[in-house]
PQR file with spaces between the fields and no chain letter, atoms N, CA, C, O and H, PARSE charges and radii, in Angstrom:
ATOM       1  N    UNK     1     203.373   14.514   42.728 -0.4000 1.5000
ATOM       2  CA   UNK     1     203.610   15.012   41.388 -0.0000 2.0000
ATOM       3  C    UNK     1     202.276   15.050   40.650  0.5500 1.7000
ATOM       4  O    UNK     1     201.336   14.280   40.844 -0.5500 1.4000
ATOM       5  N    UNK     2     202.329   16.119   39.720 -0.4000 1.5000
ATOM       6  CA   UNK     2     201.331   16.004   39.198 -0.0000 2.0000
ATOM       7  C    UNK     2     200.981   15.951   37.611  0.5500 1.7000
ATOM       8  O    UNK     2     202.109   15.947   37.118 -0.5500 1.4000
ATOM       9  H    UNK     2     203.093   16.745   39.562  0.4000 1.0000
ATOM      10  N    UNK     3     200.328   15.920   36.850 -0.4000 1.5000
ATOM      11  CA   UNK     3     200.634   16.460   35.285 -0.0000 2.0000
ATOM      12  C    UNK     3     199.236   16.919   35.194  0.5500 1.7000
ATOM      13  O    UNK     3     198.099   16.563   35.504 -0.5500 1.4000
ATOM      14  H    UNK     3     199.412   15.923   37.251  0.4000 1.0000
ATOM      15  N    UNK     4     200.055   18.165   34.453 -0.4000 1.5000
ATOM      16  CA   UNK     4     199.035   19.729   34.392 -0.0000 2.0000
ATOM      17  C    UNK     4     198.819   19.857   32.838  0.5500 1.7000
ATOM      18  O    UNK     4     199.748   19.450   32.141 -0.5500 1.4000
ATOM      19  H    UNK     4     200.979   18.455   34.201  0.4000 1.0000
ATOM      20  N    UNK     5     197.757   20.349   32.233 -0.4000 1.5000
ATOM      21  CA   UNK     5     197.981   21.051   30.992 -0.0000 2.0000
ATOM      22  C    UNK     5     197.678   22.400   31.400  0.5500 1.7000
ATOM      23  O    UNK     5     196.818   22.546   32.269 -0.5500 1.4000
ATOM      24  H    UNK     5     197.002   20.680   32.799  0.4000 1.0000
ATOM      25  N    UNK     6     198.285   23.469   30.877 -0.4000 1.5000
ATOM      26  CA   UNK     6     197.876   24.671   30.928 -0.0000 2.0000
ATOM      27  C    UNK     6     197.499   25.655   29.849  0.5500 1.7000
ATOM      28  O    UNK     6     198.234   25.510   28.872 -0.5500 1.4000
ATOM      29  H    UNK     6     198.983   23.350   30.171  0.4000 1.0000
ATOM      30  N    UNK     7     196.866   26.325   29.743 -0.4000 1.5000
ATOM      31  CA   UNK     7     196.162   27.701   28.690 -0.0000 2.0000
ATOM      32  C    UNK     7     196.672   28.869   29.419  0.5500 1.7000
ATOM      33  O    UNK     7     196.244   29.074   30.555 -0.5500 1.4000
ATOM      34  H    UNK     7     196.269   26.442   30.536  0.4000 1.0000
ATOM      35  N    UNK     8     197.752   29.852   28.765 -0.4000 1.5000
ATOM      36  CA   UNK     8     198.181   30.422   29.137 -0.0000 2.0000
ATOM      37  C    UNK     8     197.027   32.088   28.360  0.5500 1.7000
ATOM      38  O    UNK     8     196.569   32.327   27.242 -0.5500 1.4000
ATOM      39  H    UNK     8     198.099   29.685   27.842  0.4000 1.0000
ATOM      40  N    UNK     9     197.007   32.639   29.349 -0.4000 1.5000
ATOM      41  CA   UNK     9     196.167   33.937   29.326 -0.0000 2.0000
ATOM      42  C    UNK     9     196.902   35.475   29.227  0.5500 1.7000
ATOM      43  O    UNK     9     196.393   36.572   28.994 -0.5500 1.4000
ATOM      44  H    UNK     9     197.380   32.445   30.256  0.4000 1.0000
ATOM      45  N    UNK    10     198.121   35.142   29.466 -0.4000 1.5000
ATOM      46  CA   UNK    10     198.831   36.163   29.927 -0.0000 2.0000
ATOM      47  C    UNK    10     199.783   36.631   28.715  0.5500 1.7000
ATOM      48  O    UNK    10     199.736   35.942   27.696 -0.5500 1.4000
ATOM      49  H    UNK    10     198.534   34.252   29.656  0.4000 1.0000
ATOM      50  N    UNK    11     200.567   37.646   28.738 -0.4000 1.5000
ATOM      51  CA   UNK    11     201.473   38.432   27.734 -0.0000 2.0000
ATOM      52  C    UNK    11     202.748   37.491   27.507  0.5500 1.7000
ATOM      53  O    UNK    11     203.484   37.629   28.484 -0.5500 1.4000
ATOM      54  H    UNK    11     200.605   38.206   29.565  0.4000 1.0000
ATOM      55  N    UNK    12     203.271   36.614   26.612 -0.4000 1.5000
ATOM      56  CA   UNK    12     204.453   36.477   26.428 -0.0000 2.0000
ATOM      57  C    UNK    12     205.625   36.569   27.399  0.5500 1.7000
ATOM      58  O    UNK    12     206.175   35.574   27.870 -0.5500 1.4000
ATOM      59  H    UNK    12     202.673   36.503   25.818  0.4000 1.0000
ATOM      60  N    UNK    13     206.009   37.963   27.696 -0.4000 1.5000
ATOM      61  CA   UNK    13     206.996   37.558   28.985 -0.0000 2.0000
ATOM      62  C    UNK    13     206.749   37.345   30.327  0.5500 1.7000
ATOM      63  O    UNK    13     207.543   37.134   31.243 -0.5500 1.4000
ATOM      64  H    UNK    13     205.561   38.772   27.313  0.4000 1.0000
ATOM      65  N    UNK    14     205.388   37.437   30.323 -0.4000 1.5000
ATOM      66  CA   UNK    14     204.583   36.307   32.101 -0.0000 2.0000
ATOM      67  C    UNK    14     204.760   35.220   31.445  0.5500 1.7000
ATOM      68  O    UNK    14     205.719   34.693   32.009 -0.5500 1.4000
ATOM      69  H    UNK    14     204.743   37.608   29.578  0.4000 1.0000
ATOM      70  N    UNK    15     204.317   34.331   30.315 -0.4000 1.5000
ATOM      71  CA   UNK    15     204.083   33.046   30.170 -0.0000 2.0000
ATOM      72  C    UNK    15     205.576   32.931   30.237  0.5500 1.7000
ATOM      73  O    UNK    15     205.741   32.496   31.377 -0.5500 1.4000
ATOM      74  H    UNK    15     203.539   34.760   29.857  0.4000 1.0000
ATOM      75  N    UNK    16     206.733   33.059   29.709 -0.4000 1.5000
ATOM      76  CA   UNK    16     207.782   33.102   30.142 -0.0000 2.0000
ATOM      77  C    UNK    16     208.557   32.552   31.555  0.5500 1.7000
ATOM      78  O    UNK    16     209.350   31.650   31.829 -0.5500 1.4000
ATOM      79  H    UNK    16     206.599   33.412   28.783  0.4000 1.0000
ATOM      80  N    UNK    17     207.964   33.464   32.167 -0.4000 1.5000
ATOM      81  CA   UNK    17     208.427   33.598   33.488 -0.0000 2.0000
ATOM      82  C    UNK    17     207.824   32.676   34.541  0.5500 1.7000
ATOM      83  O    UNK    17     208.289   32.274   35.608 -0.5500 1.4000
ATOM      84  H    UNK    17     207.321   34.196   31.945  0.4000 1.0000
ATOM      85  N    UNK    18     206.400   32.405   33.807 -0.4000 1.5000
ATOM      86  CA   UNK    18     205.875   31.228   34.506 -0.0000 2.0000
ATOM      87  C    UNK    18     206.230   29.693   33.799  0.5500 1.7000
ATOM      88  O    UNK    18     205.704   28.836   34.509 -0.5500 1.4000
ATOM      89  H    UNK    18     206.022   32.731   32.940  0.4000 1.0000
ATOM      90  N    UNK    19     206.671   29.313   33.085 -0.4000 1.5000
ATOM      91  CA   UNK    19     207.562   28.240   32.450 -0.0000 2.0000
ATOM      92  C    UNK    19     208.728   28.126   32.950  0.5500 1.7000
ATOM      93  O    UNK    19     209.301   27.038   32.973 -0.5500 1.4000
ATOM      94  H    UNK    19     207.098   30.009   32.509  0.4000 1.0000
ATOM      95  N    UNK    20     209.313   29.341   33.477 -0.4000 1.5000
ATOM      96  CA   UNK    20     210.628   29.202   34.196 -0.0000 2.0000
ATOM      97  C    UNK    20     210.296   29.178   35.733  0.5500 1.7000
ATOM      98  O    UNK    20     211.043   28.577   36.506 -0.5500 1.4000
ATOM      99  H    UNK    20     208.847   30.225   33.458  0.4000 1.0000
ATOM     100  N    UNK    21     209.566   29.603   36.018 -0.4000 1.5000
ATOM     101  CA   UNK    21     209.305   29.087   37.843 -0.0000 2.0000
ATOM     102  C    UNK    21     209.251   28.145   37.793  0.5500 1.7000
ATOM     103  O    UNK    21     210.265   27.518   38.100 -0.5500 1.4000
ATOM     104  H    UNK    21     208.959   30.091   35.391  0.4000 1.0000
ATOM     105  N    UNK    22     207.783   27.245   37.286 -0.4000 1.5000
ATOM     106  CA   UNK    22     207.450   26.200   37.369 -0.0000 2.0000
ATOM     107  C    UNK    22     208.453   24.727   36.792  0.5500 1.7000
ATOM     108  O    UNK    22     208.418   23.553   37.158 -0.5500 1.4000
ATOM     109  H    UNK    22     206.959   27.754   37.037  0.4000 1.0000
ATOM     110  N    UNK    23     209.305   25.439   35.750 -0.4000 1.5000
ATOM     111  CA   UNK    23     210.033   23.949   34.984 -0.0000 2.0000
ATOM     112  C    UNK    23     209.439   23.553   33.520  0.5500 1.7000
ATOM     113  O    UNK    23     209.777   22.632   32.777 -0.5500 1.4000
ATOM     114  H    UNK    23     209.334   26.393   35.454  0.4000 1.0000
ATOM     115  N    UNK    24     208.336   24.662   33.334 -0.4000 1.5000
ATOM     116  CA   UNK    24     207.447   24.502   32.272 -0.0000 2.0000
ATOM     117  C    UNK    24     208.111   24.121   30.890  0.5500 1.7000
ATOM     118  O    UNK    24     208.644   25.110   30.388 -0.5500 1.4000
ATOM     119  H    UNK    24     208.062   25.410   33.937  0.4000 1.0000
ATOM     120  N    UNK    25     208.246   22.875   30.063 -0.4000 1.5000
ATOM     121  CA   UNK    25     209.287   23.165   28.784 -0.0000 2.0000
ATOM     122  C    UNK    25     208.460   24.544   28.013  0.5500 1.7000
ATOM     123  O    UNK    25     207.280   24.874   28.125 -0.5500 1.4000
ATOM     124  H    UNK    25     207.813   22.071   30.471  0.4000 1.0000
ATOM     125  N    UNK    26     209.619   25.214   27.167 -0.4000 1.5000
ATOM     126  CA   UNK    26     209.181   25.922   25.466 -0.0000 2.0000
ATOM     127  C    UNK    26     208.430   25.638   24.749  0.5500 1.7000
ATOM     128  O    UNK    26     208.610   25.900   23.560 -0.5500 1.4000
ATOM     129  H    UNK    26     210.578   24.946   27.076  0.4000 1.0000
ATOM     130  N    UNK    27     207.194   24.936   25.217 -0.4000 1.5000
ATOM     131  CA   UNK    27     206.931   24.575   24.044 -0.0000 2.0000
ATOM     132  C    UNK    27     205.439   25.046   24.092  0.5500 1.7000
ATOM     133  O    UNK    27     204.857   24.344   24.918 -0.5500 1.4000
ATOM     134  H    UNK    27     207.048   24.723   26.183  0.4000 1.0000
ATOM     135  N    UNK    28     204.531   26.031   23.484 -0.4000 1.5000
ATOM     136  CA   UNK    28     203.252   26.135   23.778 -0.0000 2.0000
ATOM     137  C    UNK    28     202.300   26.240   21.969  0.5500 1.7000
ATOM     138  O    UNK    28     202.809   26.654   20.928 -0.5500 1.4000
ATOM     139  H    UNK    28     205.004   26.601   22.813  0.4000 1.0000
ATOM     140  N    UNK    29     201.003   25.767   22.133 -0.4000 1.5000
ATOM     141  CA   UNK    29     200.703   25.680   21.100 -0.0000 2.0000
ATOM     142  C    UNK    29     199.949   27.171   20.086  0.5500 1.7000
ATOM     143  O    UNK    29     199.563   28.201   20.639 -0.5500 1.4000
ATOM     144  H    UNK    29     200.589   25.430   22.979  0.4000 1.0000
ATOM     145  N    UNK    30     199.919   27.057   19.342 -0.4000 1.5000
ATOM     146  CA   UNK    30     199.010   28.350   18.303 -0.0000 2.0000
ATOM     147  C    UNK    30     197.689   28.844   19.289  0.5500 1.7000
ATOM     148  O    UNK    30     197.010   29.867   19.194 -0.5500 1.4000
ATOM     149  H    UNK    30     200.233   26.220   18.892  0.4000 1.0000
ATOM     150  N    UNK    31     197.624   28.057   19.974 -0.4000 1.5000
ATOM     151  CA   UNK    31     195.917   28.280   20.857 -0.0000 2.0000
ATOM     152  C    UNK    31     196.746   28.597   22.035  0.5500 1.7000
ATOM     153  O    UNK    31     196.125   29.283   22.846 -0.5500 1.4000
ATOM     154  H    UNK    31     198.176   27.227   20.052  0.4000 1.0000
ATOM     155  N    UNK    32     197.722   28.369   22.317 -0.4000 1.5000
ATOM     156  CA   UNK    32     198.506   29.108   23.818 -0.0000 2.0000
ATOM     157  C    UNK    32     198.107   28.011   24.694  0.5500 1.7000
ATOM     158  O    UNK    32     197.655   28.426   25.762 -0.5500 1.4000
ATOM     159  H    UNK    32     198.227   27.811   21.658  0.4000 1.0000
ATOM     160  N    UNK    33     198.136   26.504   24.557 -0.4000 1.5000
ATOM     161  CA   UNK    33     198.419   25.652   25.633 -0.0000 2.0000
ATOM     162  C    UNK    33     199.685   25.063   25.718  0.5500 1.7000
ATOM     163  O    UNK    33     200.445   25.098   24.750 -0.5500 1.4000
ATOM     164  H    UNK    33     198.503   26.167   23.690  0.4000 1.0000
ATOM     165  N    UNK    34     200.033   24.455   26.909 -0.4000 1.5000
ATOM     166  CA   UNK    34     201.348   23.406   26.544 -0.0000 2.0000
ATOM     167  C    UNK    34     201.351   22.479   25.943  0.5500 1.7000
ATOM     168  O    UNK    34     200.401   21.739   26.202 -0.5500 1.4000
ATOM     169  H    UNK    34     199.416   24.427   27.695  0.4000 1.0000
ATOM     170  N    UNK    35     202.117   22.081   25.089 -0.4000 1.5000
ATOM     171  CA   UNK    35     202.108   20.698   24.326 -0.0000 2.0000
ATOM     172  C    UNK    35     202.199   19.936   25.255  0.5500 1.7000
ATOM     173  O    UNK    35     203.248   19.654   25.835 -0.5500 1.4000
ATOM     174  H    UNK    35     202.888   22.682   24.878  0.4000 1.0000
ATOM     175  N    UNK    36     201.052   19.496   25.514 -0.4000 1.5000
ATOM     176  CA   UNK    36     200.910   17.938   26.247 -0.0000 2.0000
ATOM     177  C    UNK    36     200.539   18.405   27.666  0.5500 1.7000
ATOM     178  O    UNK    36     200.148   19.495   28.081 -0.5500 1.4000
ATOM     179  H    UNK    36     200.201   19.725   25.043  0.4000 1.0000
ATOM     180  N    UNK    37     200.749   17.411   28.183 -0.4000 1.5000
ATOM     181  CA   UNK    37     200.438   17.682   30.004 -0.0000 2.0000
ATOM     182  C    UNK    37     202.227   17.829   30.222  0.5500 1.7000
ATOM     183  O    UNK    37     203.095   17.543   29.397 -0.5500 1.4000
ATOM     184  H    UNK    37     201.067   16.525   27.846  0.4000 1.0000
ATOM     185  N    UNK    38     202.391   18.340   31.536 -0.4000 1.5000
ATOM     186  CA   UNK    38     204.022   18.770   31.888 -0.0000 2.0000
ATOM     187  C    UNK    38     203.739   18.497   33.152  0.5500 1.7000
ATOM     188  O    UNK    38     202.628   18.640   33.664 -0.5500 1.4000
ATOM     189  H    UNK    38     201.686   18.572   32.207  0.4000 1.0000
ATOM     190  N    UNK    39     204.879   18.035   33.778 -0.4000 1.5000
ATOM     191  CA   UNK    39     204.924   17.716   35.737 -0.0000 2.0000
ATOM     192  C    UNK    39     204.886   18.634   36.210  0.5500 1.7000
ATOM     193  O    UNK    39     205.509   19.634   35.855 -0.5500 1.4000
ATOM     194  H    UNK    39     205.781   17.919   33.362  0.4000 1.0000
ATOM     195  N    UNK    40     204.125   18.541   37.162 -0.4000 1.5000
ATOM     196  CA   UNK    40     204.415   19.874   38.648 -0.0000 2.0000
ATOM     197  C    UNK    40     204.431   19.560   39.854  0.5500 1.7000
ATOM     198  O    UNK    40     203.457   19.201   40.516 -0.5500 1.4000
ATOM     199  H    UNK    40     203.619   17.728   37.450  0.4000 1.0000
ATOM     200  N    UNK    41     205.854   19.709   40.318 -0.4000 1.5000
ATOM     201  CA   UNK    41     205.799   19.205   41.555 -0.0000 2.0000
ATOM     202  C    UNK    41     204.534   19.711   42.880  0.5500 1.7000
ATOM     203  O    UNK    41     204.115   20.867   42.934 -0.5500 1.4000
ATOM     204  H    UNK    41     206.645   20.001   39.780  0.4000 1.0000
ATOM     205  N    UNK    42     203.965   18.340   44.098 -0.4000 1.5000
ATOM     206  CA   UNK    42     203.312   18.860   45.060 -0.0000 2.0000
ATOM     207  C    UNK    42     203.152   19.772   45.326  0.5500 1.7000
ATOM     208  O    UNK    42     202.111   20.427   45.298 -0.5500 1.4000
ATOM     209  H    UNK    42     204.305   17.400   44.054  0.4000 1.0000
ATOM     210  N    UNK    43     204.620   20.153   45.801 -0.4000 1.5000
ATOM     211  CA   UNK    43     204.764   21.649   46.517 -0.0000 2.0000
ATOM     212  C    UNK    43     204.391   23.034   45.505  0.5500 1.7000
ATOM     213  O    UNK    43     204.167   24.070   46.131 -0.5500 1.4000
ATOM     214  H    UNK    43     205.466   19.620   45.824  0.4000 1.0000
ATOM     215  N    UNK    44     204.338   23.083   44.503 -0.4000 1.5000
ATOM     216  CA   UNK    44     204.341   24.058   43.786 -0.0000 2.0000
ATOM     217  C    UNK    44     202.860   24.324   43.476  0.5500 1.7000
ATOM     218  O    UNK    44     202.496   25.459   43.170 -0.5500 1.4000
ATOM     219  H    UNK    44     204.520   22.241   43.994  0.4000 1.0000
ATOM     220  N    UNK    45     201.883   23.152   43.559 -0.4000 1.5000
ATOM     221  CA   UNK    45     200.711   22.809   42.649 -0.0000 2.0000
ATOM     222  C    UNK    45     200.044   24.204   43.480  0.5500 1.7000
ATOM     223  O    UNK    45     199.763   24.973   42.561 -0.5500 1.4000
ATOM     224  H    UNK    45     202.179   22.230   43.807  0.4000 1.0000
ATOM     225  N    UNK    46     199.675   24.857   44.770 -0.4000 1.5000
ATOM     226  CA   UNK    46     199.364   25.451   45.428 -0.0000 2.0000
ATOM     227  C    UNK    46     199.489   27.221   44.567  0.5500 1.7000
ATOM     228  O    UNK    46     198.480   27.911   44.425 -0.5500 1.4000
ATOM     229  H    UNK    46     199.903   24.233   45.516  0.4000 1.0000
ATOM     230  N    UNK    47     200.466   27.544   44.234 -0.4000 1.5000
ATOM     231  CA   UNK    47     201.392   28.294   43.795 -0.0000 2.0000
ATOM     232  C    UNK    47     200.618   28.120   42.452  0.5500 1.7000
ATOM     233  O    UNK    47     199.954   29.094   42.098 -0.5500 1.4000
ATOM     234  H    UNK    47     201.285   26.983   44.349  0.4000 1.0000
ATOM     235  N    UNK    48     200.615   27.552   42.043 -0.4000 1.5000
ATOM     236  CA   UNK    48     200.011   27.322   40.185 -0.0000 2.0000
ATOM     237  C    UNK    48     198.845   27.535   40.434  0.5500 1.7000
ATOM     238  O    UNK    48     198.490   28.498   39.755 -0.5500 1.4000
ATOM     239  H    UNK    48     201.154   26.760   42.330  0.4000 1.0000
ATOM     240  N    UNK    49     197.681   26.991   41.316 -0.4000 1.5000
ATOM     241  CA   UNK    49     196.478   27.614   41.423 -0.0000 2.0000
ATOM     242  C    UNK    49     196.246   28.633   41.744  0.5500 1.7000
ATOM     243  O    UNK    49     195.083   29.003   41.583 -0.5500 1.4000
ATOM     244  H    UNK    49     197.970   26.208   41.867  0.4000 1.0000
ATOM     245  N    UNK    50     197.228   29.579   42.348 -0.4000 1.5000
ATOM     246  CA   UNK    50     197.200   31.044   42.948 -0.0000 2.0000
ATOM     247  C    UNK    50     197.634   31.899   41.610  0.5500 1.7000
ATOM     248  O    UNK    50     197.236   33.038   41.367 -0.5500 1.4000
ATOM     249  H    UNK    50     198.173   29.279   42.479  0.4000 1.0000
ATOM     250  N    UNK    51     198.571   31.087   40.749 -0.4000 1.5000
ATOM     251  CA   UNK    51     198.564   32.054   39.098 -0.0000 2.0000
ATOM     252  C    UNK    51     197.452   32.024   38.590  0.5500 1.7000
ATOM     253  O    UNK    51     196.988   33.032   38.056 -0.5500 1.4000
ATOM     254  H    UNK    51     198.894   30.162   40.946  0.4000 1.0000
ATOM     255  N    UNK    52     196.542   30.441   38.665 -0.4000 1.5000
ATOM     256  CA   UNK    52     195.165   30.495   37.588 -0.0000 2.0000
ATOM     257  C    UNK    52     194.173   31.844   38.375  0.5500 1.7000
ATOM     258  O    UNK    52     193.561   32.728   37.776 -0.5500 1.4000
ATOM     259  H    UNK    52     196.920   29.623   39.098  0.4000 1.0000
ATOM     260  N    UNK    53     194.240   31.703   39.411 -0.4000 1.5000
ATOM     261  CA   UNK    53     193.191   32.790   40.729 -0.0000 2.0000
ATOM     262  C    UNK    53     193.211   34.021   39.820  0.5500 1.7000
ATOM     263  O    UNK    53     192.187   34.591   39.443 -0.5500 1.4000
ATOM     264  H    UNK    53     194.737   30.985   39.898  0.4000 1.0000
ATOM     265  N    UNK    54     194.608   34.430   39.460 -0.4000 1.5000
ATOM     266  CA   UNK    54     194.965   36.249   39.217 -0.0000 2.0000
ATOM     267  C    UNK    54     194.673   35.993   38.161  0.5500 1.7000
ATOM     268  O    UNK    54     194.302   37.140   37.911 -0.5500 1.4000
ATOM     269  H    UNK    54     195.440   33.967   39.766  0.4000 1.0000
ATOM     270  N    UNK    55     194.412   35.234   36.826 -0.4000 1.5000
ATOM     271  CA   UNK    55     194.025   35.401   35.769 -0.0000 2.0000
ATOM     272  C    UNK    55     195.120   35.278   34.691  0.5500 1.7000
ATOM     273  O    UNK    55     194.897   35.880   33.641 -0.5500 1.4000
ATOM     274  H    UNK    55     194.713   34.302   37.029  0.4000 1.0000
ATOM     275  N    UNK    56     196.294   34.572   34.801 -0.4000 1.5000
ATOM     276  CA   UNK    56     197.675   34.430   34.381 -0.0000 2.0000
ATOM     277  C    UNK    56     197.520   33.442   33.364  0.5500 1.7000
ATOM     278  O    UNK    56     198.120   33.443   32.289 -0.5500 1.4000
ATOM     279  H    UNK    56     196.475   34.083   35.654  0.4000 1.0000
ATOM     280  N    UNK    57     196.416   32.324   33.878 -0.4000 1.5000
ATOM     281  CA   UNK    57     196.512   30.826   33.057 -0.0000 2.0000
ATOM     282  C    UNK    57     194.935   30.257   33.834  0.5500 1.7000
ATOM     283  O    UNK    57     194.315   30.518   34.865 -0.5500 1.4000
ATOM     284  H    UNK    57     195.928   32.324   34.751  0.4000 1.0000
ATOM     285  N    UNK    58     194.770   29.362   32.662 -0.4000 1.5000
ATOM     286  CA   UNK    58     193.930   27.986   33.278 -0.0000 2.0000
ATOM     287  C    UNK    58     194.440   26.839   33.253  0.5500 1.7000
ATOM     288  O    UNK    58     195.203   26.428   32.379 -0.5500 1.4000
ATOM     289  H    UNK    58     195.274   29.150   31.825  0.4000 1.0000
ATOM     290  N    UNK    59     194.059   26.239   34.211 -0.4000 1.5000
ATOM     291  CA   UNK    59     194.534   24.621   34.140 -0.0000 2.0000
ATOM     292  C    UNK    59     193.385   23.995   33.297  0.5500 1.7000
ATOM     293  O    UNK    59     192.198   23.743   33.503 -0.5500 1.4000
ATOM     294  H    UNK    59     193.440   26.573   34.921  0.4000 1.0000
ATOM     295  N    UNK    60     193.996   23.897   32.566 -0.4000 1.5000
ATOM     296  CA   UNK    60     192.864   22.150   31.407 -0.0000 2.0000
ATOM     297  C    UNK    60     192.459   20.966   32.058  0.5500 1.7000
ATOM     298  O    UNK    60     191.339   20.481   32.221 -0.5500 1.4000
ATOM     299  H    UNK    60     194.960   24.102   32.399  0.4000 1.0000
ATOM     300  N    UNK    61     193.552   20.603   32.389 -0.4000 1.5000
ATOM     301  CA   UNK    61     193.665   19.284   33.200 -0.0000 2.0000
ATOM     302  C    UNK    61     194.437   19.017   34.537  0.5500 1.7000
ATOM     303  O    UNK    61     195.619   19.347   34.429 -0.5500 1.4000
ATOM     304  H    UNK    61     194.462   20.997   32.256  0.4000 1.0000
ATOM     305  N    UNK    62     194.186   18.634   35.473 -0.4000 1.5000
ATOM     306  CA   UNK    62     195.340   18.533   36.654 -0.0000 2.0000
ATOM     307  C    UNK    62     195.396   16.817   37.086  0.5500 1.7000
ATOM     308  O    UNK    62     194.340   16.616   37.685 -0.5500 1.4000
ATOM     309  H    UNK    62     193.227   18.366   35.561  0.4000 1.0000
ATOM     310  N    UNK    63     195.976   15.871   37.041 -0.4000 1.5000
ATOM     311  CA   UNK    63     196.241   14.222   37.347 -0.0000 2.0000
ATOM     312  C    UNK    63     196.966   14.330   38.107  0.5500 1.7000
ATOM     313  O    UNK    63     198.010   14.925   37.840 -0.5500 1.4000
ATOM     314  H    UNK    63     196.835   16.035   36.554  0.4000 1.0000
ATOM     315  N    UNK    64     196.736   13.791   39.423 -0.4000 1.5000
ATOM     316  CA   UNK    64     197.740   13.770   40.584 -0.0000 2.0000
ATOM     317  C    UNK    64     198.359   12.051   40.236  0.5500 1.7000
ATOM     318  O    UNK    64     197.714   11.098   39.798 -0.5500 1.4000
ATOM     319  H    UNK    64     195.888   13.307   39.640  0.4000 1.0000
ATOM     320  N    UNK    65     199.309   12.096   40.485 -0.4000 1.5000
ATOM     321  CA   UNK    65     199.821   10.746   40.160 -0.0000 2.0000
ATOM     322  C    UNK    65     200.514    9.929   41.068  0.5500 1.7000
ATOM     323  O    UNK    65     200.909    8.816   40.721 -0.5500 1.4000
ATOM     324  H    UNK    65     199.833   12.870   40.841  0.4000 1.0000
């Protein structure tokens, strides 16, 4: 498991859609990060670096735990 912050780069209904793959809560800030760090499972973390690759998001922070 991990806890991620993310900066989302992308249009509204990608950030969307990537909150709903991932498990991401609703909640993102005026600057377009997530409030707070959010879990991401192992298996997925792979998958989340292949969204930051295409230019979708950055990761802020990644803590494997």
């Amino acid at each position: 498991m991990y806890e991620v912050r993310i900066y989302f780069k992308c249009k509204w209904e990608d950030v969307y859609r990537i909150q709903e793959r991932f498990g991401i809560p609703r909640c993102t800030t005026v600057n377009g990060e997530t409030c707070g760090s959010v879990p991401i499972k192992d298996e997925d973390m792979d998958l989340l670096r292949e969204t930051e690759r295409r230019g979708y998001i950055q990761i802020r922070k990644a803590i494997k735990l």
